[in-house]
C-alpha positions in Angstrom: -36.7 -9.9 88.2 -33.1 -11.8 88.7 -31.7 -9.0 86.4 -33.9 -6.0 88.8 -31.7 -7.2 91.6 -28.2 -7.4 90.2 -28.6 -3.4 89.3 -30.0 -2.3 92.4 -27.0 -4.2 94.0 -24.8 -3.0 91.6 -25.7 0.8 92.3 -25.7 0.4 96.2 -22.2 -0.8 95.5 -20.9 2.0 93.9 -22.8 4.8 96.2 -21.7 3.9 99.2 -18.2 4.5 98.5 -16.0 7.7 100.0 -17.2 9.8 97.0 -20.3 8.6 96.2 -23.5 11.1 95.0 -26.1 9.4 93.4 -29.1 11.2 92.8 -30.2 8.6 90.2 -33.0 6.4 91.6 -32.5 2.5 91.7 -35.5 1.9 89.9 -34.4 4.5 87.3 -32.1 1.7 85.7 -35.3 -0.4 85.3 -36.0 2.0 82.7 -33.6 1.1 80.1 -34.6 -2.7 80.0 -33.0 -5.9 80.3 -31.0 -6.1 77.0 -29.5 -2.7 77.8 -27.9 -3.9 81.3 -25.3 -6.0 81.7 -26.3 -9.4 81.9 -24.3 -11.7 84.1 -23.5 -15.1 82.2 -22.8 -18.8 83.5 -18.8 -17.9 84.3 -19.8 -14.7 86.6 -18.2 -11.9 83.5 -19.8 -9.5 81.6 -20.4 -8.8 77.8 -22.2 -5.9 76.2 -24.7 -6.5 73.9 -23.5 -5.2 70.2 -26.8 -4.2 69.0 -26.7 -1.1 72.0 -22.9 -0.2 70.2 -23.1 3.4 68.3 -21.6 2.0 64.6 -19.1 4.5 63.0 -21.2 4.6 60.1 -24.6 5.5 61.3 -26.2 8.6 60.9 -27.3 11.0 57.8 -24.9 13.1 55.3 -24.9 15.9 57.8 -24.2 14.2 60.6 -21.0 13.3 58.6 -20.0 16.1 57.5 -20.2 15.1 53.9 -21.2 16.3 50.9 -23.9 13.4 50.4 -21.9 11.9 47.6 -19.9 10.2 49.8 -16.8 12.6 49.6 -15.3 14.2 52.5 -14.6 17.2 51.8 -11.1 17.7 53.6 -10.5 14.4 53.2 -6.2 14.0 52.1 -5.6 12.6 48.9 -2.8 10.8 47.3 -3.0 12.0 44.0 -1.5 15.3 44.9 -5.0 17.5 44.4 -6.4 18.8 47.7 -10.7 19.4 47.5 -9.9 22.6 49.1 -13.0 22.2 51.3 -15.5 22.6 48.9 -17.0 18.5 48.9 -15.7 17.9 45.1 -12.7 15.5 44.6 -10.2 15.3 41.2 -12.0 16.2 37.9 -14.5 17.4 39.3 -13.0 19.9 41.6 -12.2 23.1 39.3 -9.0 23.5 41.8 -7.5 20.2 40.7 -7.8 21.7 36.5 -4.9 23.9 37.0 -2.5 20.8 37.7 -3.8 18.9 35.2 -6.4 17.3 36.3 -8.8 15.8 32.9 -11.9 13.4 32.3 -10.2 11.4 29.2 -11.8 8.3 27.5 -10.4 4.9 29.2 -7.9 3.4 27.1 -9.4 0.8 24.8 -8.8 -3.1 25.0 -5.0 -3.4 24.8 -3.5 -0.1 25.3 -2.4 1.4 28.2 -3.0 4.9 30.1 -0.2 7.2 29.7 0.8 10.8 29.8 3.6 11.7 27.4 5.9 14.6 26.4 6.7 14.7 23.0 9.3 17.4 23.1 11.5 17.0 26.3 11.4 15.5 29.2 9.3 16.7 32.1 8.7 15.5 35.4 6.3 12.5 36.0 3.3 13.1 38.0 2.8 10.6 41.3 0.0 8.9 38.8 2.5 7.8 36.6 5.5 6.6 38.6 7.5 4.9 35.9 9.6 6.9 33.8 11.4 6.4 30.2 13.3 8.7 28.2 12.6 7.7 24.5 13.5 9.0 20.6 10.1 10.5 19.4 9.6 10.2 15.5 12.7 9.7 14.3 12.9 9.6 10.5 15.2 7.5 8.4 17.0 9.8 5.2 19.6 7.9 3.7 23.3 8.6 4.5 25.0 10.7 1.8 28.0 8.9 0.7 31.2 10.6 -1.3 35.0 9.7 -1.5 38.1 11.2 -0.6 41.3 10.9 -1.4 45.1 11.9 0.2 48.4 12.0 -1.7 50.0 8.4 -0.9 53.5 8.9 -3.0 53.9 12.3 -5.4 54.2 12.1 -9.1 57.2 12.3 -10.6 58.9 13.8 -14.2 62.0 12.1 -16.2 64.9 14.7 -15.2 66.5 13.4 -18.5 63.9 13.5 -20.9 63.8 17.8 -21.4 64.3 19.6 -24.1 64.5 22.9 -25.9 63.4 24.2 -29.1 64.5 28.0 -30.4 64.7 29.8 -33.5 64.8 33.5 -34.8 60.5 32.7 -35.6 57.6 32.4 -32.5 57.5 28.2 -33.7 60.6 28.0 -32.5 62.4 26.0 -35.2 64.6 24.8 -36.5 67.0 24.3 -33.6 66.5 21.9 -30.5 68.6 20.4 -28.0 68.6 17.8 -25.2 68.6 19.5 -21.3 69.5 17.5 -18.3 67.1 18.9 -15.4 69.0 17.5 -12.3 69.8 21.1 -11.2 73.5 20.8 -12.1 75.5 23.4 -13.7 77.0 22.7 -17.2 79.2 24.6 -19.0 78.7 25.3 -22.6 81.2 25.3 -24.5 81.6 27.2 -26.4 79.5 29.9 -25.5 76.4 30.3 -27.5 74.2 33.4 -28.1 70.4 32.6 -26.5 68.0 32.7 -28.9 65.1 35.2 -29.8 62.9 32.4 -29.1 62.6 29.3 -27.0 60.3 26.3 -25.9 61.0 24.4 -22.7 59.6 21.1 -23.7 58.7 19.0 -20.4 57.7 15.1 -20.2 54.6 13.9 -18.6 54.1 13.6 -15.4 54.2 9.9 -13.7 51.3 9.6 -11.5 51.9 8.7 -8.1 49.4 7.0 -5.3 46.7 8.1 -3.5 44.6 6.8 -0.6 41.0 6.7 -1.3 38.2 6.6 1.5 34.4 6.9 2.2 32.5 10.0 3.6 29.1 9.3 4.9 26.8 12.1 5.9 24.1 11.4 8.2 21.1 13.6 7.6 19.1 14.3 10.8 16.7 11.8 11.7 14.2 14.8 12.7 13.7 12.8 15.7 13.1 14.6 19.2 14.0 13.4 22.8 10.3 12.8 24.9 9.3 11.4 28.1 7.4 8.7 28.3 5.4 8.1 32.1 3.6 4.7 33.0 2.7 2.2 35.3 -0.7 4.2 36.3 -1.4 3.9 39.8 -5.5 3.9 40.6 -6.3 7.0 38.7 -8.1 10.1 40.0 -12.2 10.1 40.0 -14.6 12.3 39.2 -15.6 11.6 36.2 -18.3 9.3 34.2 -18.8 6.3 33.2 -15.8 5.4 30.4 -13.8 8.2 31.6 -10.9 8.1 33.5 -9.8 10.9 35.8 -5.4 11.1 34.6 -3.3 14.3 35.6 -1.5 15.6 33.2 0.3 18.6 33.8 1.8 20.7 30.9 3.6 19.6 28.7 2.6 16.5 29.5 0.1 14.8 27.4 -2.9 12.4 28.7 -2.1 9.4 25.5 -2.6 5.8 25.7 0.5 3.3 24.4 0.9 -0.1 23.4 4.1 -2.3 22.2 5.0 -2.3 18.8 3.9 -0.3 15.7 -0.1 -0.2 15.3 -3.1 2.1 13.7 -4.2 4.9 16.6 -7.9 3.8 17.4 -10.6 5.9 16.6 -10.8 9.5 18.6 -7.0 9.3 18.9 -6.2 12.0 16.2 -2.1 12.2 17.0 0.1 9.2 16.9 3.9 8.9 17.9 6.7 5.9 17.3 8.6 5.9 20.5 11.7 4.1 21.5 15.7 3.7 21.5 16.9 5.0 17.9 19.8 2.7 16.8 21.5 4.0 14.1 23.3 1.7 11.6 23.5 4.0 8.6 26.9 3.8 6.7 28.5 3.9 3.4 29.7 0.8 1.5 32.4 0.2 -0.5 33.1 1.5 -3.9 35.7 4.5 -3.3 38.9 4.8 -6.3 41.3 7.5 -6.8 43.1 8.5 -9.9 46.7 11.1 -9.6 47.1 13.5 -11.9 50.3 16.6 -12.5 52.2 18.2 -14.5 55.7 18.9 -15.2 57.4 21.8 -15.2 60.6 22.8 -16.1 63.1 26.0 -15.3 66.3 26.8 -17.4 68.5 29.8 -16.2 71.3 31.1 -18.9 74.6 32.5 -16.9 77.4 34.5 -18.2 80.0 33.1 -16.7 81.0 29.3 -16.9 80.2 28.5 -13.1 76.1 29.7 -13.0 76.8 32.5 -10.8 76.0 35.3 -12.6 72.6 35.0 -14.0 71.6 36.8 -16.8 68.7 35.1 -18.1 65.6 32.9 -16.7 63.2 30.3 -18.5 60.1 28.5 -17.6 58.7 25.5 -19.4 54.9 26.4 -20.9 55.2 26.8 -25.1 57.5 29.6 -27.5 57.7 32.7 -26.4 60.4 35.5 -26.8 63.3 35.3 -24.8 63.9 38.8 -24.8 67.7 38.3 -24.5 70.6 39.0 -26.1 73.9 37.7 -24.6 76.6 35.0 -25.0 75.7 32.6 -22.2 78.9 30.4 -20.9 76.6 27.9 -18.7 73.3 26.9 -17.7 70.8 25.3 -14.9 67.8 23.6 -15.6 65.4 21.6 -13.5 62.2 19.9 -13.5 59.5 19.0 -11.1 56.3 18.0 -10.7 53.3 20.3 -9.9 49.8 20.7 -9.8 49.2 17.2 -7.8 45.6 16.3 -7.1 44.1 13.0 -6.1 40.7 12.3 -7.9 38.2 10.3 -6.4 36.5 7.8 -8.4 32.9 6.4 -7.9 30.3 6.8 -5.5 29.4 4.2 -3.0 26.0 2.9 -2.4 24.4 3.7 1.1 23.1 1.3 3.5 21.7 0.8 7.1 18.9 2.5 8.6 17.6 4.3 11.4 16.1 1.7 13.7 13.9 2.1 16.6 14.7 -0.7 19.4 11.8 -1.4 22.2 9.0 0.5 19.6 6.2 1.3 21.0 3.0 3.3 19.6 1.8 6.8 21.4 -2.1 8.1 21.0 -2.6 11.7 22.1 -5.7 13.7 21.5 
């Protein structure tokens, strides 16, 4: 009755201000019952009573505007795949396959969810926001090891210890004579007929030095450069129960990782060694060098006694005919040494390998 009178008050009140126009009854407010009014407490304010508030949350799927499943289906999403409107979300929306979007099995106990690209290094999807270049597969041939060598000091030949052999026969007998080959001219006196045939006889060579050092050839290590994305964010839905909804976009891989070198779990048919290849391959020690030459010698015959007016040349290299006839009044000779080659000696062993630093093992599909 109390709370009769407070709304009849209440509505006399309002209707007899300037604009008032109430055409609803007093006793029409009856109708909607006591909890429904407001109900004056002890300190003269009012409070509505929640049970009369409309909740957010009430009503059907269609009063939604759902699809029933609890999707929306222009709801905004995160994960960079928009339903498009038609109430499906992720992996199961056949919009979101074009960019990637796969039901994969959940990584086992231990790994991690990943997507990968084995053969460059493509963008990271939003999923994966952690990326990591790495060395995919590198392999670990030995280094190919040889020696080399460079001239240090030149051989040299004993300027004093030539000599020539001739005769009227091709052995050169029975006459010989010591040369000096320090490229002097000396008179002969007194002058001498050259013979049919002659021998330039030349000393061995004296080996010089020669500088030996290591060659190491690194075979490939076969390895390529990849990309590596982690640190999933929640994943994508839309699929069942032990799948996991990853986008993966090509060439990216949906793969599961763990640290250090381990067997690929069953279902997991491709398997990549991932991380920062350290190369310490080398060649040890074990490099000597050996010098060999010859010598050769040159006599030139002149006519006059001064070696200006050649008539006749010689080389050193066994009896052969001379193929002059004159009286020679001096001669030239010298001697030098040729044919220089530094010879390596020994092979050295290799050593050091192709190491991968912050290994970690990739599972693909």
């Amino acid at each position: 009755m109390r709370a009769s009178l407070v709304a009849q008050l209440l509505v006399a009140l309002f209707c007899a201000g300037p604009l008032a126009a109430c055409a609803l009854p007093v006793s029409g407010l009856a109708d909607v019952g006591a909890d429904a009014a407001v109900i004056g407490d002890d300190s003269g304010r009012g409070a509505f009573d929640a049970s009369t508030e409309a909740s957010p949350d009430s009503g059907d799927a269609s009063s939604r505007g759902d699809a029933g499943d609890g999707t929306i289906p222009n709801e905004p999403r995160t994960d960079g795949c928009v339903p498009s409107g038609n109430g499906l979300i992720d992996c199961q929306n056949p919009a979101c396959a074009p960019l990637g979007y796969a039901c994969v099995a959940s990584a086992p106990e231990g790994w991690s969810q990943v997507v990968f690209d084995p053969t460059g290094q493509a963008s990271c999807p939003m999923q994966f926001p952690q990326s990591l270049a790495v060395d995919v597969d590198p392999m670990d041939p030995p280094a190919q090891c040889s020696c080399s060598c460079a001239v240090v000091t030149q051989a040299t030949c004993d300027k004093t210890a030539v000599s020539l052999l001739y005769g009227t026969t091709a052995s050169c007998t029975p006459g010989s004579m010591a040369l000096t080959a320090d490229g002097g001219c000396v008179q002969m006196m007194p002058r001498a007929s050259v013979a049919m045939f002659v021998n330039l006889v030349t000393p061995t060579a004296v080996p010089g030095s020669c500088s030996p050092s290591t060659v190491a050839q690194l075979p490939s290590s076969s390895g390529s450069k990849g990309q590596l994305c982690s640190g999933a964010a929640p994943l994508a839905g839309g699929c069942s129960v032990g799948q996991v909804c990853v986008a993966a976009p090509s060439p990216l891989k949906s793969c599961i990782d763990q640290i250090g070198q381990h067997t690929c779990p069953a279902g997991y048919s491709v398997s990549h060694f991932v991380g920062s290849a350290h190369d310490t391959r080398a060649c040890g020690e074990g490099c000597g060098c050996t010098q060999t030459a010859t010598c050769t010698a040159a006599l030139t015959y002149f006519t006059d006694d001064a070696c200006r007016v050649t008539n006749v040349g010689l080389t050193s290299g066994g009896c052969s005919a001379s193929n002059a006839s004159l009286m020679a009044g001096s001669y030239m000779a010298t001697i030098s040494a040729q044919n220089v080659a530094c010879n390596p000696v020994g092979t050295p062993l290799p050593a050091g390998h192709v190491i991968l630093d912050q290994e970690r093992t990739i599972c693909c599909n």
